[in-house]
Backbone as CSV, one residue per row, in Angstrom:
resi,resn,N_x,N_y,N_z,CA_x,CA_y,CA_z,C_x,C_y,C_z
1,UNK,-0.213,-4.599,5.281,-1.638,-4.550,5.469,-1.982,-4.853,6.922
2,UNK,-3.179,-3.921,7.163,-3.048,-4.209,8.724,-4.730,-5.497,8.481
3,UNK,-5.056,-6.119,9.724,-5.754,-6.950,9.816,-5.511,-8.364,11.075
4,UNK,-6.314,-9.207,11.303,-6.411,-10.215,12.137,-6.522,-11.320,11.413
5,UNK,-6.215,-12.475,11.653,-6.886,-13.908,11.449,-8.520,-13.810,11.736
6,UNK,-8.985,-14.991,10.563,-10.189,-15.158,11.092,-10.881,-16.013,11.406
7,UNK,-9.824,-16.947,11.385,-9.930,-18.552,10.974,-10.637,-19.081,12.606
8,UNK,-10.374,-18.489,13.714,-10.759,-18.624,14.877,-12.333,-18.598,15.356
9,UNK,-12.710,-17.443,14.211,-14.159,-17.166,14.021,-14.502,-18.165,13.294
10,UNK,-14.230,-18.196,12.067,-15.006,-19.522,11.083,-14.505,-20.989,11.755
11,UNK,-13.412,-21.093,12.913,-13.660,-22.589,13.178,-14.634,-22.605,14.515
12,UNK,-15.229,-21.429,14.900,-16.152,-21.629,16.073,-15.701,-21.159,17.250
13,UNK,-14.073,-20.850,17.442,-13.423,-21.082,18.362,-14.119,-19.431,19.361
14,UNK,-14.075,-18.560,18.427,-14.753,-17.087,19.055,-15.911,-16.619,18.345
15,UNK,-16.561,-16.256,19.097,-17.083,-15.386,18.771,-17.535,-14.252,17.882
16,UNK,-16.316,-13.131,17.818,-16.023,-12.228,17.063,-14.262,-11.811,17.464
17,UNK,-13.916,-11.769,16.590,-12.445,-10.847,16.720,-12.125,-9.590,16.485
18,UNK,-12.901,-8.665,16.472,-12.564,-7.257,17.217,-14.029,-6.827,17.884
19,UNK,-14.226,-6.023,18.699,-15.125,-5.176,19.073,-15.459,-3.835,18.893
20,UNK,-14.470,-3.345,18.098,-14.365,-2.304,17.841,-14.229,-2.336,15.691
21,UNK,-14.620,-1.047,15.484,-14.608,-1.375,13.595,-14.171,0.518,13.638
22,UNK,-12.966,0.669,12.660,-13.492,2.046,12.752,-13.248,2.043,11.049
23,UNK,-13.289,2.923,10.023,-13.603,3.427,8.536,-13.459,4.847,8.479
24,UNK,-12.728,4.960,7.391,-12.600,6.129,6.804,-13.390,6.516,5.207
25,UNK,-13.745,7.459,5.307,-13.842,8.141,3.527,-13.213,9.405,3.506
26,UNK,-12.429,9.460,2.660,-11.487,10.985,2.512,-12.019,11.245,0.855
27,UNK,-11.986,10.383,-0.063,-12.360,11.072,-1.422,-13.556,9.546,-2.056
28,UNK,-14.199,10.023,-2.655,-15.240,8.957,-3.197,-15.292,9.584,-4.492
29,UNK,-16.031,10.064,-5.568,-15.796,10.697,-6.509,-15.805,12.501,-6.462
30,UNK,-15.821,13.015,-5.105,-15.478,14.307,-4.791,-14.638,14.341,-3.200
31,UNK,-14.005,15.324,-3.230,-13.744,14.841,-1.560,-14.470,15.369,-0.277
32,UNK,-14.649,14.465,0.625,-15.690,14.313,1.429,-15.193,13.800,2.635
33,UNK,-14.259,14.424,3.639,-13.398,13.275,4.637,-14.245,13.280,6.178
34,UNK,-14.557,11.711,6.282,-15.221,11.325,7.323,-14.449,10.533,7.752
35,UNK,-14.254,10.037,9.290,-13.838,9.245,10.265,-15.227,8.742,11.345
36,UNK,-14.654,7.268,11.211,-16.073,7.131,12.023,-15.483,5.197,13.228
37,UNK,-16.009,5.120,14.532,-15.663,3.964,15.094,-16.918,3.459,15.510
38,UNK,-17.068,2.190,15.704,-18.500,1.608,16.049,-17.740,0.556,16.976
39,UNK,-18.908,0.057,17.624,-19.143,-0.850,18.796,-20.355,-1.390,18.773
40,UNK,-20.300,-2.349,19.577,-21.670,-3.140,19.673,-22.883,-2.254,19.611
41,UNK,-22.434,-1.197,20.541,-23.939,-0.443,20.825,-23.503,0.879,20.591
42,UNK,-22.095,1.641,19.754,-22.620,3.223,19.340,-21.688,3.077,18.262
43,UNK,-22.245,4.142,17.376,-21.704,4.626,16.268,-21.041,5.842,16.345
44,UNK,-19.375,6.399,16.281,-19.615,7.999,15.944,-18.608,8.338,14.698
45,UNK,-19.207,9.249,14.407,-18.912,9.765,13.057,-18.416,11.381,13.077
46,UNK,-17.306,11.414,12.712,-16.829,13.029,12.630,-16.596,13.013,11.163
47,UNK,-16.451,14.629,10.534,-17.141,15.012,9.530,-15.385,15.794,9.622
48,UNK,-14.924,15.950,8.860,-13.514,17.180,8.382,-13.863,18.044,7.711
49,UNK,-13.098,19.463,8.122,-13.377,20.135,6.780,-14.466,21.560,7.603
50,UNK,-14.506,22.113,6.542,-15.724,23.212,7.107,-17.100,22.862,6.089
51,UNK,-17.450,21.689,5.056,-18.258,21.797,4.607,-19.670,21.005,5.432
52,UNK,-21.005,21.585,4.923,-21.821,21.321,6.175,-22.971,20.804,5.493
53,UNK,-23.319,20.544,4.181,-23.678,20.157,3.232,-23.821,18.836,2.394
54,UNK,-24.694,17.781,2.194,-24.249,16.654,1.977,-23.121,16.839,0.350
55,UNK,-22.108,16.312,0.182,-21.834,16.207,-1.183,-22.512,15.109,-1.934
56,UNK,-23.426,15.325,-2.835,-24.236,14.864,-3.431,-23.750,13.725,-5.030
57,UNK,-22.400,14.724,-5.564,-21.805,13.330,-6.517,-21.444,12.684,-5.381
58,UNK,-21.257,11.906,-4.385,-20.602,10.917,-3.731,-21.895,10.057,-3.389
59,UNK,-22.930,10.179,-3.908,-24.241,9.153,-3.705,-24.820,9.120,-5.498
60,UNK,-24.710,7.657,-5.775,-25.404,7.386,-6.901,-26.659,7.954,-7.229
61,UNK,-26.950,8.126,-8.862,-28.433,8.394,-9.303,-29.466,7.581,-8.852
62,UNK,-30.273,7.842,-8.729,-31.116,6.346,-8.959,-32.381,7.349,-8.245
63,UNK,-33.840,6.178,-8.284,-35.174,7.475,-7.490,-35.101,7.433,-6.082
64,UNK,-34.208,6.624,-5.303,-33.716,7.512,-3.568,-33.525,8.850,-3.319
65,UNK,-32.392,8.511,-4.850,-31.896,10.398,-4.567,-32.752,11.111,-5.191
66,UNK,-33.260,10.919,-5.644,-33.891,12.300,-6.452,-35.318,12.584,-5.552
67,UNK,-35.649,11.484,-4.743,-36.790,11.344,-3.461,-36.564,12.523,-2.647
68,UNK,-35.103,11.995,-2.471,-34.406,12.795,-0.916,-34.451,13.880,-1.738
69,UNK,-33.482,14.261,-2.642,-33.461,15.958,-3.185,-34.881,16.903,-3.215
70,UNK,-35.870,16.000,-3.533,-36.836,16.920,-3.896,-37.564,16.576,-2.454
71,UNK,-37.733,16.297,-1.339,-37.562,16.340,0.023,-36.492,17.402,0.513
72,UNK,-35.777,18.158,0.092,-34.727,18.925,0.405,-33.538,18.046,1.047
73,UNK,-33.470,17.235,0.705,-31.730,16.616,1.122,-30.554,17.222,1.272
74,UNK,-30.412,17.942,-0.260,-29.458,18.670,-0.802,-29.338,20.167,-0.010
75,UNK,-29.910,20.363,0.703,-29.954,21.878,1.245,-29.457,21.501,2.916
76,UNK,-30.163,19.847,3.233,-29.943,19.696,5.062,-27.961,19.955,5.657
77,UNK,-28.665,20.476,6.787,-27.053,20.605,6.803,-26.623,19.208,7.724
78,UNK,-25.327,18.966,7.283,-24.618,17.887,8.318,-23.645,17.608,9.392
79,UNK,-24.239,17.615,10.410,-23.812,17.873,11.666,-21.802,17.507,11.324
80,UNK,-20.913,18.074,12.356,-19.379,17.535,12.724,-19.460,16.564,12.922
81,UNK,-20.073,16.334,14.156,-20.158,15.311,15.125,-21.130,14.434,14.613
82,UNK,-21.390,13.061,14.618,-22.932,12.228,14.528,-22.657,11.058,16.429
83,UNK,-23.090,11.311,16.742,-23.167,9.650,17.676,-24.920,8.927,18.116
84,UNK,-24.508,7.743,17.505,-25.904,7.312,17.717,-26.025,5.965,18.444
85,UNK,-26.979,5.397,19.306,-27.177,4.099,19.888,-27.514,3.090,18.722
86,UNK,-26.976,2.058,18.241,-27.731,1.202,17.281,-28.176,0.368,17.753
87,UNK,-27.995,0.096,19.293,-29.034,-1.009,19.923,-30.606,-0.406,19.309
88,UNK,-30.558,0.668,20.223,-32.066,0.876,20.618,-32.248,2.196,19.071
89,UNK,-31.494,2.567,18.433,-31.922,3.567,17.478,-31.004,3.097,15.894
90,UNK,-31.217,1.653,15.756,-30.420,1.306,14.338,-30.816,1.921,13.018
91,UNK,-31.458,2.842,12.821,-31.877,3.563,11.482,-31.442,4.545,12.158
92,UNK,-30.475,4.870,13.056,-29.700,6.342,13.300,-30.733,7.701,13.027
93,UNK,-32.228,7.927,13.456,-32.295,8.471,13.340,-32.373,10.046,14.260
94,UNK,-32.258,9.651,15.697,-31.418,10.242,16.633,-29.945,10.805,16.645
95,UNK,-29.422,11.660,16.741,-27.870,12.210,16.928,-28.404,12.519,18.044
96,UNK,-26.791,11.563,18.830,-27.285,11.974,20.623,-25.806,12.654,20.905
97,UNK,-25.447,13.367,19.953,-23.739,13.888,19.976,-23.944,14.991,21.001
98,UNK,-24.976,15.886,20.704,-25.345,17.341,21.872,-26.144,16.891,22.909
99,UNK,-26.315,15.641,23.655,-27.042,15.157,24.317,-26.235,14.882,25.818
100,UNK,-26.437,16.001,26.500,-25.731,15.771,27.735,-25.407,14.201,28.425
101,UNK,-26.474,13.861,28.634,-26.654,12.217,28.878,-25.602,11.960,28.320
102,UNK,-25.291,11.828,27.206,-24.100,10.686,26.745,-23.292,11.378,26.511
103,UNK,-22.569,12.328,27.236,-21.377,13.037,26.516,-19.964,12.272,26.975
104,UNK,-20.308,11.347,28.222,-18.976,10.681,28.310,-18.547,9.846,27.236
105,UNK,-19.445,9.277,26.928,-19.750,8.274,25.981,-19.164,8.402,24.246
106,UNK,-19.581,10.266,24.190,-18.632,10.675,22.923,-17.616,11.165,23.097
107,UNK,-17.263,11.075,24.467,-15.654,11.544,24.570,-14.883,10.243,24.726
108,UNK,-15.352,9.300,25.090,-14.810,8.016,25.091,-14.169,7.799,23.589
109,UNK,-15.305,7.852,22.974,-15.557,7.572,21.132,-14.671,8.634,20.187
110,UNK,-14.518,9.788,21.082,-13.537,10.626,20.418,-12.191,10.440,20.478
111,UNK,-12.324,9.592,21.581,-10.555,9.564,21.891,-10.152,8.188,21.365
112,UNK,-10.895,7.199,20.830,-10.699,6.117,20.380,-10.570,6.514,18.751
113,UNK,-11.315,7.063,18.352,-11.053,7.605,16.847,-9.463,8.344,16.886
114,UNK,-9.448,9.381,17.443,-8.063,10.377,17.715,-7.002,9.483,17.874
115,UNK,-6.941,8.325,18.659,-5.555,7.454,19.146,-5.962,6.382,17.404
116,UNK,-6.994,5.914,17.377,-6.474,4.839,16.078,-5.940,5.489,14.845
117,UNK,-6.472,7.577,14.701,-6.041,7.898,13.460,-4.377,8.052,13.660
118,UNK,-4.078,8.580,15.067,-2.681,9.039,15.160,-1.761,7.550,15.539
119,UNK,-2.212,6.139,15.590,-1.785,5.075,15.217,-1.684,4.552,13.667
120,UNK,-2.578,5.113,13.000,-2.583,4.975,11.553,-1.804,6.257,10.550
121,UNK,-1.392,7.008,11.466,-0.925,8.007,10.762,-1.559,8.552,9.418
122,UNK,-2.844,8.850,9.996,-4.099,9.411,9.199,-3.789,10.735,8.883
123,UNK,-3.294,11.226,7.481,-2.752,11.901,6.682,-3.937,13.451,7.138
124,UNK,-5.449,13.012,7.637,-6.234,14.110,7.767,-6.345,15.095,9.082
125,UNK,-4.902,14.319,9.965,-4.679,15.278,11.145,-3.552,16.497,10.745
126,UNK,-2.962,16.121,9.800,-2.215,17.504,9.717,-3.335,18.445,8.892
127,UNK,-4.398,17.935,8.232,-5.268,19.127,7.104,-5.593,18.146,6.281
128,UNK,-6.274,19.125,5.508,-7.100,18.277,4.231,-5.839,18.106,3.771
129,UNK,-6.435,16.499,3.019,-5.851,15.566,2.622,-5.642,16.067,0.727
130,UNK,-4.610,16.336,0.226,-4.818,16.326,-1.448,-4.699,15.299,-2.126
131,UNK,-5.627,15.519,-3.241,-5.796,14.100,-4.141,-4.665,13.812,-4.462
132,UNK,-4.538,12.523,-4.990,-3.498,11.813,-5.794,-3.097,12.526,-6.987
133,UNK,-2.310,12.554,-7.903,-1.797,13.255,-8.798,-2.573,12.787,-9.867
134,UNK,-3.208,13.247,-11.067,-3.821,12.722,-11.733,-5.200,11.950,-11.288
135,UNK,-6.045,12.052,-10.549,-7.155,11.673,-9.737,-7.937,12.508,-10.874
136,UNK,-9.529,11.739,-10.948,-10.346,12.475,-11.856,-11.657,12.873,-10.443
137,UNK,-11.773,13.889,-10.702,-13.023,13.915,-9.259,-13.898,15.214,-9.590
138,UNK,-15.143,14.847,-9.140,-16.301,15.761,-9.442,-16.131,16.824,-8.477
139,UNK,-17.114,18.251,-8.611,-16.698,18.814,-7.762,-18.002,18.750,-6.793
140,UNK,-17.286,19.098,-5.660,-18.203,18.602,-4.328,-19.827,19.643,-4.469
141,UNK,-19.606,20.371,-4.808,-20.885,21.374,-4.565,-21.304,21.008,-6.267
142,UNK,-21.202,20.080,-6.945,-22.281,19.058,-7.999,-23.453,18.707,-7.558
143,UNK,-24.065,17.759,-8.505,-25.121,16.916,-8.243,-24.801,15.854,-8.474
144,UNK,-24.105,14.886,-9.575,-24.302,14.033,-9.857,-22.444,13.233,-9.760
145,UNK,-22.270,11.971,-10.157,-21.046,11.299,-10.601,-21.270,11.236,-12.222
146,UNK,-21.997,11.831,-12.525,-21.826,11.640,-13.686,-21.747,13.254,-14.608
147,UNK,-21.676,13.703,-13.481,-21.156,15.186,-14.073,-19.635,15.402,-14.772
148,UNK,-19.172,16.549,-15.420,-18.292,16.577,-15.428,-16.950,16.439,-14.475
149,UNK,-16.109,16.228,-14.967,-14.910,15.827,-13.440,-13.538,16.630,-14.046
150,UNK,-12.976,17.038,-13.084,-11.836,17.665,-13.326,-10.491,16.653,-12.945
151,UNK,-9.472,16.872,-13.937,-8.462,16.120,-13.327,-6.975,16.518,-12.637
152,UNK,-6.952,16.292,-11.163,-6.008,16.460,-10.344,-4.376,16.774,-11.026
């Protein structure tokens, strides 16, 4: 297991012990593979795959979603790229990914994602990733997790 001590933090001694956070999602109850690294002050998020579409079983029922759907949610398309400031724009609702201004900034962020996946030997640089053998999973162009599911 990879990870740090944290005992340094809870005895006061620092601050914080990393500056950097990065996360993956490759399957949730359909597959959906995102890579994403944050910092104090940016977020970026790359998207795999050619789909451009939110997958919709991978977000619970409840009246958010059905807000957003009937708002057209389900139709918006979703960018490759996301990079956003969370100092000054923490409800992300800016993508400053096509934003000349900061393009060093997502090439910085690209190459920090690219070196931690090919340090992690992130299974989603050779291609999509296939489910586990026996995996039960909805299909991505659904609506719900509570749809039917097919098994791997």
């Amino acid at each position: 297991m990879q990870g740090e001590s944290l005992l340094p933090l809870a005895g006061g001694e620092v601050d914080e012990v990393r500056d950097t956070i990065f996360a993956e999602k490759t399957y949730h109850v359909a597959y959906e593979p995102e890579r994403c690294v944050r910092t104090h002050r940016w977020k970026y998020i790359r998207r795999f795959g050619d789909r451009t579409r939110p997958v919709l079983p991978n977000t619970d029922d409840g009246p958010s979603k059905d807000l957003l759907l009937a708002n057209g949610w389900g139709e918006r398309e979703i960018p490759k790229e996301q990079l956003y400031d969370i100092v000054l724009d923490p409800n992300e609702a800016h993508n400053l990914a096509g934003d000349p201004a900061h393009a060093g900034t997502l090439e910085e962020l690209r190459g920090r994602l690219e070196a931690w996946m090919v340090d992690t030997k992130d299974p989603l640089l050779e291609g999509d990733v296939p489910a586990p053998e026996g995996a039960e999973l909805n299909d991505p162009d659904g609506l719900s997790p509570t749809d039917p599911t097919i098994i791997v």
